[in-house]
C-alpha positions as CSV (number, residue, x, y, z in Angstrom):
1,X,-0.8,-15.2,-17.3
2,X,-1.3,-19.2,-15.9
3,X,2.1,-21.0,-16.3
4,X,0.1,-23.9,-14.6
5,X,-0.9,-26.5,-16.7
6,X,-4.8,-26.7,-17.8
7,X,-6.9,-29.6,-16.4
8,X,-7.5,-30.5,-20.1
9,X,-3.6,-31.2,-20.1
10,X,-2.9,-28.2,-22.1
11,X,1.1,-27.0,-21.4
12,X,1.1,-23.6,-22.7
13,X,0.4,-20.4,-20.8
14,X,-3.0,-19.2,-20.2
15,X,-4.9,-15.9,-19.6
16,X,-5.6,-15.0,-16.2
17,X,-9.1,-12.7,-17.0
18,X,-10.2,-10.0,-18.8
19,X,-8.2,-7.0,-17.0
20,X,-10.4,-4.5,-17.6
21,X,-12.9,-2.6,-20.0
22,X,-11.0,-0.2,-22.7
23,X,-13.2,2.9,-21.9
24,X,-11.8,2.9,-19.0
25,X,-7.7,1.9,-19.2
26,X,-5.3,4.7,-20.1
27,X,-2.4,3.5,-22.6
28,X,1.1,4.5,-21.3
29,X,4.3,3.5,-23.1
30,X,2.0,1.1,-25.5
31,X,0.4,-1.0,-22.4
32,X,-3.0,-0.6,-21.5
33,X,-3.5,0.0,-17.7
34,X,-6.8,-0.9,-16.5
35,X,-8.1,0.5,-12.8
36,X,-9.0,-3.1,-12.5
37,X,-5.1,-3.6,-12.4
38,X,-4.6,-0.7,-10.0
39,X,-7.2,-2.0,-7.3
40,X,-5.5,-5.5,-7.3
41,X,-2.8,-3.5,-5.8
42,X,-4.6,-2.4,-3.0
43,X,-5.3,-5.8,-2.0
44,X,-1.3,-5.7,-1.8
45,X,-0.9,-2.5,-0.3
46,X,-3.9,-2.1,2.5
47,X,-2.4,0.6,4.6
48,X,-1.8,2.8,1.1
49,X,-3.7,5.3,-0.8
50,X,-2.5,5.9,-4.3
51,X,-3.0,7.7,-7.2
52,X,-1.4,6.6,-10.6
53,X,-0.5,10.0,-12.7
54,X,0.3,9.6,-16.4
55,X,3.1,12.9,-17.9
56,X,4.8,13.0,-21.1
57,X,7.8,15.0,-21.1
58,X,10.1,15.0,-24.2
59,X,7.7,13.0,-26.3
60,X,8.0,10.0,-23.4
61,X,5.0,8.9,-21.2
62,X,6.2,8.9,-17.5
63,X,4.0,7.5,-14.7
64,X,4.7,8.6,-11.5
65,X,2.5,6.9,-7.7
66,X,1.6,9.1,-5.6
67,X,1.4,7.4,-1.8
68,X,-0.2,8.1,1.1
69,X,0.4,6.4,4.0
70,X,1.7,6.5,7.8
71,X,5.2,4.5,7.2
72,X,8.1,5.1,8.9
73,X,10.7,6.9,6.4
74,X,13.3,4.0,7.3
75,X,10.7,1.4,5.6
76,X,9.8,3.3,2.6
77,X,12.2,2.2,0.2
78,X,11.3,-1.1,1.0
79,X,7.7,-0.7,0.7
80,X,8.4,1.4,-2.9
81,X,11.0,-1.5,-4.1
82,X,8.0,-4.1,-3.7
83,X,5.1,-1.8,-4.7
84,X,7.5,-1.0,-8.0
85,X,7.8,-5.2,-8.4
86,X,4.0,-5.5,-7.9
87,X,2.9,-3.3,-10.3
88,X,5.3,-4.6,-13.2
89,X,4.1,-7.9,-12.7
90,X,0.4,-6.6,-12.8
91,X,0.9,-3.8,-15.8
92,X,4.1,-5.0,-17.6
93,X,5.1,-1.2,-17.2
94,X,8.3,0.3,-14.7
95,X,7.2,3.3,-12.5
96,X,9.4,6.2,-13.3
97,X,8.9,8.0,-9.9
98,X,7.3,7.2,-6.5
99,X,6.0,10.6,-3.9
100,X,5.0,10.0,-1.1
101,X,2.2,12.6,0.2
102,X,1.1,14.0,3.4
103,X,-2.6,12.3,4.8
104,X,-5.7,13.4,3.1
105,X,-3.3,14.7,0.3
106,X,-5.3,12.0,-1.8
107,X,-9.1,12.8,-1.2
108,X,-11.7,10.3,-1.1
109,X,-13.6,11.1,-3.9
110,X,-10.6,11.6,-6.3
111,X,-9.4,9.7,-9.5
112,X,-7.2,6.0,-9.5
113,X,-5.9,7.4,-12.5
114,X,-4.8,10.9,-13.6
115,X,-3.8,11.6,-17.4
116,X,-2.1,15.0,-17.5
117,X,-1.0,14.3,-20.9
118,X,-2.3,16.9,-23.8
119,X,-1.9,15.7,-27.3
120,X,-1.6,19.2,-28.9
């Protein structure tokens, strides 16, 4: 959203884009996450791979980041307390749990977004 008012003089708030196509978002806890969303973060994050995967567990979504990366262990909550802000300010959603993976856990060719949810 624009808070910034519109050169017409407008006051209210504004959308900022289209975030993505539907086809392509997966819905988690009522929010549609776009990978459109997800790739602003890595504009963020330069020095991370990640990998958004989508759970349910007890009739509740939980989305868990995996990240790849080569920061210290000292820095990581830091980098995870800001990548947790960033993403709620993109997505509206909370990240339940954050792993961090060895390198080339997280291959090249692989998915933005994983939905391991079944709906049997």
């Amino acid at each position: 959203m624009i808070e910034a008012e519109c050169p017409c003089g407008r006051t209210s708030l504004r959308l900022d884009g289209i975030a993505g196509r539907i086809g392509d978002a997966v819905k988690v806890r009522g929010m549609f996450v776009a990978p459109s969303q997800i790739r602003k973060m890595t504009d963020l994050f330069p020095n991370l791979k990640f990998q958004m995967v989508v759970e349910r567990f007890s009739h509740e979504d939980s989305l868990t980041f995996r990240l790849e990366g080569a920061v210290p262990t000292s820095e990581r909550g830091q980098v995870e307390r800001r990548f947790r802000d960033k993403f709620r300010d993109f997505c509206g959603l909370r990240i339940d749990r954050i792993l961090w993976v060895g390198h080339g856990a997280i291959g090249e060719g692989e998915k933005l977004m994983v939905d391991r949810r079944s709906w049997k």
